[in-house]
C-alpha positions in Angstrom: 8.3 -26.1 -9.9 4.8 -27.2 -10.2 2.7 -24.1 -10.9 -0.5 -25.9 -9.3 1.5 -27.3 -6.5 1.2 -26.3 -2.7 2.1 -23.2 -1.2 4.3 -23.4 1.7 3.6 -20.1 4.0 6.4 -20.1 7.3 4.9 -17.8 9.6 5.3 -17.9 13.2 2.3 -15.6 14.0 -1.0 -17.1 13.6 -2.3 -13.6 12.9 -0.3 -13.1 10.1 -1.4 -16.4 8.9 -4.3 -15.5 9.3 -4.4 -12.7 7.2 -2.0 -14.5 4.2 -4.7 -16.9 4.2 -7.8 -14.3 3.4 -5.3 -12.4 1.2 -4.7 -15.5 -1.4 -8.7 -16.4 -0.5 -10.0 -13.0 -1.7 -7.5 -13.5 -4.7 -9.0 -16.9 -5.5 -5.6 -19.1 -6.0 -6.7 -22.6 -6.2 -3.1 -23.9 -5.2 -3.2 -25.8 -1.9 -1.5 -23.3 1.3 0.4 -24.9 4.4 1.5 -23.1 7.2 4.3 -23.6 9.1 5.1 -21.9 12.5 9.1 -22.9 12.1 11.5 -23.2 9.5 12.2 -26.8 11.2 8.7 -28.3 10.4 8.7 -26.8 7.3 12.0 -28.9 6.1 10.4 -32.2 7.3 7.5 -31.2 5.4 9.8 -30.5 2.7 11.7 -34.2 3.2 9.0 -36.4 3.4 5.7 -35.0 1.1 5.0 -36.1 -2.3 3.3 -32.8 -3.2 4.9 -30.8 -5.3 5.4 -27.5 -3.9 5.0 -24.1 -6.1 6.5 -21.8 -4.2 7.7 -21.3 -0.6 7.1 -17.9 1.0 9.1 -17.3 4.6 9.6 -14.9 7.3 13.2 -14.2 8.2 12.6 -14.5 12.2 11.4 -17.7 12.9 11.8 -20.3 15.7 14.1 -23.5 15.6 15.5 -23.1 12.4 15.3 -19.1 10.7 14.5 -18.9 7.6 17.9 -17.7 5.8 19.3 -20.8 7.8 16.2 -22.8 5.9 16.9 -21.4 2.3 20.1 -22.6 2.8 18.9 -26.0 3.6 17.3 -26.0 0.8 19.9 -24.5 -1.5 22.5 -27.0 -0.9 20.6 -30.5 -0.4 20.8 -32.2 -4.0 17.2 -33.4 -3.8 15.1 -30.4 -3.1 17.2 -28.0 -4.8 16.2 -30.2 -8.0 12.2 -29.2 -7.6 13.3 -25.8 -8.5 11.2 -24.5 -5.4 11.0 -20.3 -5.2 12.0 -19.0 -2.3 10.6 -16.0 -1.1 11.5 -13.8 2.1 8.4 -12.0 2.9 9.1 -10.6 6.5 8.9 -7.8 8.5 12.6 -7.4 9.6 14.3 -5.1 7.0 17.8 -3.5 7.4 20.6 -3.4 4.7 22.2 -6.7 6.6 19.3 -9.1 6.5 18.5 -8.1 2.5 22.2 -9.2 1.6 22.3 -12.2 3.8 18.9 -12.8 2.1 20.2 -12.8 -1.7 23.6 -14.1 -0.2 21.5 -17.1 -0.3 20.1 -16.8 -3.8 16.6 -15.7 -3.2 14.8 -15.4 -5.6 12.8 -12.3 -3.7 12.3 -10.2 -0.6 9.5 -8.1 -0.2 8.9 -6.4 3.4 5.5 -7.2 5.0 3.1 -4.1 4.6 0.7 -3.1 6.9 -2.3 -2.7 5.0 -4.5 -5.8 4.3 -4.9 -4.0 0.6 -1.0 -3.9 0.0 -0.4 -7.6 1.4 -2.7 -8.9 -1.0 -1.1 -6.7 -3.6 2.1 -8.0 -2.9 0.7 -12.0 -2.9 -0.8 -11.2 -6.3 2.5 -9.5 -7.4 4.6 -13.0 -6.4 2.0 -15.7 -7.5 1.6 -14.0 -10.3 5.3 -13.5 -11.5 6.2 -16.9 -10.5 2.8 -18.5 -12.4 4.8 -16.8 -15.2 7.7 -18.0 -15.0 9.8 -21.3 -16.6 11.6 -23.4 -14.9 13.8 -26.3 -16.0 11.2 -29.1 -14.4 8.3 -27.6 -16.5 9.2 -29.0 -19.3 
C-alpha cells in the first residue's frame, strides 16, 4: 500500500462519480482518483499499471464483473494480493446478505452510500484518513 498512490473509485454512475470526485476535491487529497464504470476494467487496470494504488473503493452492483466477485479477484491472485491494496465496499445496496458476503471476502470495510453530499465527504475523510494511518507490511 502506497499511501500517496492512486485511488481506484468503481462506480457505475457517472453521478455518483461525480459527486466522489468534489467530495475528495473539497477535502484536498492530492492522491491521483480513477474511475471505473465496471469491476472488469478496473482488474485490467489493476493487471497492467505500474501505479501503485492506495486504496480501492467499490460499489457492490456493478456491470461485467460485481464487485464482491472483483475483491475476490483480487484476494486470491498472488500478485496483487502482495500490494496490500484496501478494499473498500462503499455502495448503496445494504441487507444482512450482501454485508456477510462482503467480509466473507475479507474486506477491509463497508460503509453504505449516504445521501447527503456533507455525510459522503464525511465518510471519504473517515476511510482516507484511517487508511493514511495505517501500516502495512509493503510500507516498510
Amino acid at each position: 500500500m502506497d499511501k500517496s498512490g492512486t485511488i481506484i473509485v468503481i462506480e457505475d454512475d457517472p453521478d455518483d462519480q461525480h459527486v466522489l470526485e468534489e467530495a475528495f476535491n473539497e477535502l484536498g487529497y492530492l492522491n491521483k482518483r480513477i474511475y471505473f464504470l465496471d469491476g472488469l476494467s478496473a482488474l485490467d487496470y489493476l493487471y497492467t499499471t505500474q501505479d501503485p494504488p492506495f486504496l480501492i473503493i467499490s460499489d457492490i452492483n456493478l456491470p461485467m464483473l460485481n464487485g464482491l466477485e472483483l475483491r475476490r479477484k483480487v484476494q486470491t491472485d498472488a500478485e496483487l494480493s502482495l500490494k496490500c491494496i484496501p478494499y473498500i465496499y462503499f455502495t448503496t445496496a445494504i441487507n444482512k446478505q450482501i454485508v456477510i458476503d462482503a467480509y466473507s471476502t475479507s474486506a477491509q470495510g463497508f460503509f453504505v452510500k449516504p445521501s447527503g453530499f456533507e455525510e459522503i465527504k464525511e465518510t471519504i475523510k473517515l476511510m482516507v484518513d484511517y487508511w493514511k494511518r495505517c501500516a502495512a507490511p509493503n510500507n516498510f
